[in-house]
C-alpha positions as CSV (number, residue, x, y, z in Angstrom):
1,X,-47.0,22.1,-39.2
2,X,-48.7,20.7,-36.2
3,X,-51.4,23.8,-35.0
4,X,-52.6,22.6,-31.0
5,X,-55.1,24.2,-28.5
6,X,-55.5,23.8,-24.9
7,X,-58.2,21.8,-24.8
8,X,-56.6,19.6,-27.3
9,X,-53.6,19.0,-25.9
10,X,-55.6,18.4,-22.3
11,X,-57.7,16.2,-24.6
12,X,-54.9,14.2,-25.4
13,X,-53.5,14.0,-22.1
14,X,-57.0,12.8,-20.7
15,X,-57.0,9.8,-23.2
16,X,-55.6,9.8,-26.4
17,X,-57.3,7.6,-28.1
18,X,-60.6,9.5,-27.5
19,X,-58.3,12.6,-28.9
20,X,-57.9,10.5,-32.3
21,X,-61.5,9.8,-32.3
22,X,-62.4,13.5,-32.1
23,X,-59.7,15.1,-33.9
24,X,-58.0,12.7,-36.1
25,X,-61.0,10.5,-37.4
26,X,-63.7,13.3,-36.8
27,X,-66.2,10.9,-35.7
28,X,-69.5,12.8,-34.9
29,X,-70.0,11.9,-30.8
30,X,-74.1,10.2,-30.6
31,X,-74.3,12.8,-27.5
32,X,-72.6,15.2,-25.0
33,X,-72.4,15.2,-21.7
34,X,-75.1,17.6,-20.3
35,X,-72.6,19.3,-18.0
36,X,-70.2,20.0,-20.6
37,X,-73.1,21.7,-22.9
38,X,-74.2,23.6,-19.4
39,X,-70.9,25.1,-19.3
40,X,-71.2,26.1,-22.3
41,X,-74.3,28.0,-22.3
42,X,-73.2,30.2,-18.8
43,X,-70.0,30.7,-20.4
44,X,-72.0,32.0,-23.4
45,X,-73.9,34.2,-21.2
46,X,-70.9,35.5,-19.6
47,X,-69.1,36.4,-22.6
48,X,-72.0,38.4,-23.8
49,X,-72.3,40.2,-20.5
50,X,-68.7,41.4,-20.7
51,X,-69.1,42.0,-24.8
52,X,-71.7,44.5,-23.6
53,X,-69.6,46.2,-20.4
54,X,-67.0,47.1,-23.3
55,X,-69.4,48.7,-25.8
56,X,-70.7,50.6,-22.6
57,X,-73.7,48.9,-21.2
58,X,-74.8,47.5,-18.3
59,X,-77.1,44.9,-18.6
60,X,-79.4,43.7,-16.3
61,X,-79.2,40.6,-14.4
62,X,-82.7,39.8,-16.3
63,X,-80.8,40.1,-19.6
64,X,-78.4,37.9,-19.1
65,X,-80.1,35.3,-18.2
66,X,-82.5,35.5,-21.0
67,X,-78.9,34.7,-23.1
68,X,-78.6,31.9,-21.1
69,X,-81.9,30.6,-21.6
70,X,-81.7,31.0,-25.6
71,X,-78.4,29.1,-25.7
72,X,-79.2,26.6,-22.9
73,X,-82.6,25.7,-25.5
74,X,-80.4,25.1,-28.1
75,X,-77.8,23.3,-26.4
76,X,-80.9,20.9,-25.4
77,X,-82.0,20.6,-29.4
78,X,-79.1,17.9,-29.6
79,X,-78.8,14.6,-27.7
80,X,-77.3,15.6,-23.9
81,X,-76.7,12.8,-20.8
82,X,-77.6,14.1,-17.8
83,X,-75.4,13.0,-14.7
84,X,-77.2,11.5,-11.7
85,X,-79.7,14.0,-10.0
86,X,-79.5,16.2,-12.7
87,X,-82.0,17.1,-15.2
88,X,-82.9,19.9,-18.3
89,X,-85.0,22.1,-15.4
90,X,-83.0,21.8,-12.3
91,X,-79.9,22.6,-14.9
92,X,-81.9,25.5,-16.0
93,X,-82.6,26.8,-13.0
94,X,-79.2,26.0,-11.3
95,X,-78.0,28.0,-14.2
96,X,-80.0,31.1,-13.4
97,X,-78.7,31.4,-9.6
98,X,-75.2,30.7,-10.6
99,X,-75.3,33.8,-13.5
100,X,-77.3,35.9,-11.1
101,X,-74.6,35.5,-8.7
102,X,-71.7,36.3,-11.4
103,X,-73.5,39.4,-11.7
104,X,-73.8,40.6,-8.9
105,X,-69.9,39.7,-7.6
106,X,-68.4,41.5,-10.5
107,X,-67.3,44.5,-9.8
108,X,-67.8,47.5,-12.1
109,X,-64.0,47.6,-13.5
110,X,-63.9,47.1,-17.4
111,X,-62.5,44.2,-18.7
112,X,-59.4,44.9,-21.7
113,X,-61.1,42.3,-24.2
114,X,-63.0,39.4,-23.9
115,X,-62.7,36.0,-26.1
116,X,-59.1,36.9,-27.0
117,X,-57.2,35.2,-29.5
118,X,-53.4,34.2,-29.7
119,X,-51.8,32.1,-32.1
120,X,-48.3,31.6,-31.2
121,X,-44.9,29.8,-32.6
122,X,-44.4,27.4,-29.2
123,X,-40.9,28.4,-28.2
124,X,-39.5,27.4,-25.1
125,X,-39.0,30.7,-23.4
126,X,-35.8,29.2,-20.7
127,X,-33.7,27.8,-24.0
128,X,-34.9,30.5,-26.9
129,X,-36.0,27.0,-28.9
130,X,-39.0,27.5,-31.2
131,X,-40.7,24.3,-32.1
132,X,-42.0,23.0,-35.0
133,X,-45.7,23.7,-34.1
134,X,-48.5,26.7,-33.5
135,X,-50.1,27.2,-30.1
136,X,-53.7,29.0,-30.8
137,X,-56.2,29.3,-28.4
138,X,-58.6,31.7,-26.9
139,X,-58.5,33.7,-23.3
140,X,-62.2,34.0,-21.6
141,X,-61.0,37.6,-20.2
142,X,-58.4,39.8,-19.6
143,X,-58.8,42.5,-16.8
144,X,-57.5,46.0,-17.5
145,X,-54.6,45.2,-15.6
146,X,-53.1,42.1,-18.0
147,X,-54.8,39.9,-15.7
148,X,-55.7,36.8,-17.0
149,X,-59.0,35.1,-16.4
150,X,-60.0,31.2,-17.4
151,X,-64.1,31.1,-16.7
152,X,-65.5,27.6,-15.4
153,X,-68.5,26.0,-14.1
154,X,-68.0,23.6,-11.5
155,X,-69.4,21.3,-8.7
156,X,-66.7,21.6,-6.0
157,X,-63.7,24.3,-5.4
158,X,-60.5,23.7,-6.7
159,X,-57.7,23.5,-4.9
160,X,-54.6,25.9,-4.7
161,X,-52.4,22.5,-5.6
162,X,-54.6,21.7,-8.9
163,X,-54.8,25.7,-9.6
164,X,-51.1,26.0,-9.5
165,X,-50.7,22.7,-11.9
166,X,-53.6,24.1,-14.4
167,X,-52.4,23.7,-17.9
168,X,-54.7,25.7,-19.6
169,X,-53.7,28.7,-17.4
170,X,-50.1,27.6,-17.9
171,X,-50.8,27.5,-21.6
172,X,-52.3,30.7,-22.0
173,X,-49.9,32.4,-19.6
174,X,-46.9,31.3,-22.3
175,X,-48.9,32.5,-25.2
176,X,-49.0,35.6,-23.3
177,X,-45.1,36.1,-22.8
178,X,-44.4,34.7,-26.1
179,X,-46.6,37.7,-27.6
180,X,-45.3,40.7,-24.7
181,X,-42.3,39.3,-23.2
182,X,-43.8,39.7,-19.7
183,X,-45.5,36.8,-17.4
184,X,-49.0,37.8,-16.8
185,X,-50.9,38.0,-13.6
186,X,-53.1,34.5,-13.6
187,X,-57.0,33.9,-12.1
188,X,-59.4,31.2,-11.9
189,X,-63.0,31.6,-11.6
190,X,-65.3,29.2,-10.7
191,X,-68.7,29.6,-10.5
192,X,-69.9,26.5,-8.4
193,X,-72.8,24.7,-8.8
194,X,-74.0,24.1,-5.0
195,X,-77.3,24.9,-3.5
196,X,-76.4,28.3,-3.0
197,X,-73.9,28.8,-6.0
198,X,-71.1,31.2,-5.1
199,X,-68.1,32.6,-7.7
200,X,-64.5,31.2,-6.3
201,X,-61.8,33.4,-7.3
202,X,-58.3,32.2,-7.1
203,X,-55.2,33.6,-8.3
204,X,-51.6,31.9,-9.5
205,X,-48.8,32.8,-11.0
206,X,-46.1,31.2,-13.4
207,X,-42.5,31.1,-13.4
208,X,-40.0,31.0,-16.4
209,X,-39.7,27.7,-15.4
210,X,-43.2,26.8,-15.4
211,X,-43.5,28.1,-18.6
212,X,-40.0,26.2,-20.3
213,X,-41.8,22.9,-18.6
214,X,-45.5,24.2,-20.5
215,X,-43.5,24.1,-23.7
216,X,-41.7,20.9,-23.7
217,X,-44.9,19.3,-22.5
218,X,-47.1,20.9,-25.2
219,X,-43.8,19.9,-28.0
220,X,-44.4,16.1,-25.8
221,X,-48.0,15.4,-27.1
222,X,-47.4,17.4,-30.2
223,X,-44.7,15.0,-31.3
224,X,-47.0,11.6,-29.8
225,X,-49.7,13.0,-32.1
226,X,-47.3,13.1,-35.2
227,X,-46.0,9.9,-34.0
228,X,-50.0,8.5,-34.2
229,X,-49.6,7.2,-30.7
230,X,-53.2,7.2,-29.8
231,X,-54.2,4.1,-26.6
232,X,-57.3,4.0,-24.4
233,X,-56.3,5.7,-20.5
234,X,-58.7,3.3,-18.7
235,X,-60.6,6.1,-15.6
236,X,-63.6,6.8,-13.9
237,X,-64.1,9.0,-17.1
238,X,-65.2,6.4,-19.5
239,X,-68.4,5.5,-18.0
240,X,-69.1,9.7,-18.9
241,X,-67.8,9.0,-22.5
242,X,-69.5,9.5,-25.6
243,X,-67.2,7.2,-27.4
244,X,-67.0,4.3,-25.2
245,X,-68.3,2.1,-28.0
246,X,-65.6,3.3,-30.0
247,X,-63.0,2.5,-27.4
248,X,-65.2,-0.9,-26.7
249,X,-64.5,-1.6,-30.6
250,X,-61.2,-0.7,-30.9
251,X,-58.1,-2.9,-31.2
252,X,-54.8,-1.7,-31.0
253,X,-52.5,-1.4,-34.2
């Protein structure tokens, strides 16, 4: 059986053949895109701040940043591509305002858990079908209340169109009512990387029939994948590509 995440399946809708070149022929990338290893490292940071307000501590703004450092150094130990005005320092530094910032704006409620897991059967939750593939994936945070949080780094705000259209959220919203029968409470936030970074929170919310549409879409690329239909999706994207060679080489089957 077929097992998907949300970022593959977004993989896959981005281009597919770069989603055969990553998952399907495993071939090691020669680098990564600096911003995507930067959103890695504050998310890192993040987590552990949140892993910490659980146990029953409050670290320090100083703290946290000194896990961002430690994973942002690492992150840097492997071949990055740094976008246009961008750099390992002013990245560094960026990254420091924008966690200080995160720490301050949160507010002292607890979260529930923090990096949680689902694996789900992916049933269509308007016709009762079950599919013949497994949803897993993991949740940045979920508030006390159920509320459901996706974490990103970014350079510009998202709209309320493109937040009400987010897959992942979408995704992790029908994992949720697969699991409790209910539709959870949805939020985005962004922590945005301009000269004085600021958190953007947004909340969405799901119907039924979001959710039947998440499904068949998610059963869609499931059955293209099975199906090995895998073609380049010519964008601004490939220029940002670590496997535009790959794609350069290729020749359709």
């Amino acid at each position: 059986m077929l097992t998907l995440s949300a970022s593959q399946v977004n993989a896959y809708l981005g281009c597919p053949l770069k989603y055969r070149f990553r998952y399907v022929d495993r071939i090691p990338p020669p680098w990564r895109p600096a911003a995507l290893a930067f959103g890695g490292s504050v998310h890192a940071a993040a987590e552990w701040l949140h892993k910490e307000r659980i146990a029953g501590r409050q670290p320090t703004a100083e703290e946290v940043l000194r896990i961002f450092n430690a994973d942002w150094f690492a992150q840097n130990l492997d071949p990055l591509v740094f976008g246009d005005r961008e750099s390992k320092d002013e990245l560094t530094e960026k990254g420091q305002a924008m966690l200080a910032t995160y720490v301050e704006a949160i507010d002292g409620a607890v979260p529930r858990s923090v990096e949680e897991r689902f694996e789900i059967d992916l049933v269509d939750p308007v016709t009762g079908e079950v599919f013949d593939l497994r949803l897993v994936g993991v949740v940045d945070l979920v508030e006390e209340d159920g509320t459901v949080v996706d974490l990103k780094t970014a350079a510009r705000v998202v709209s309320q169109a493109d937040l009400d259209r987010h897959l992942q959220l979408s995704i992790y919203a029908l994992a949720a009512f697969v699991e409790t029968g209910a539709v959870p409470k949805l939020r985005l936030d962004v922590l945005l990387k301009t000269k004085v970074p600021r958190l953007d929170r947004r909340s969405t919310t799901r119907s039924l029939d979001d959710l039947g549409w998440t499904a068949r879409l998610v059963h869609g690329v499931g059955r293209a994948i099975e199906n090995g239909h895998f073609f380049p999706n010519p964008s601004w994207r490939c220029t940002e590509c670590e496997y535009f060679g790959n794609c350069q080489a290729w020749q359709g089957e």
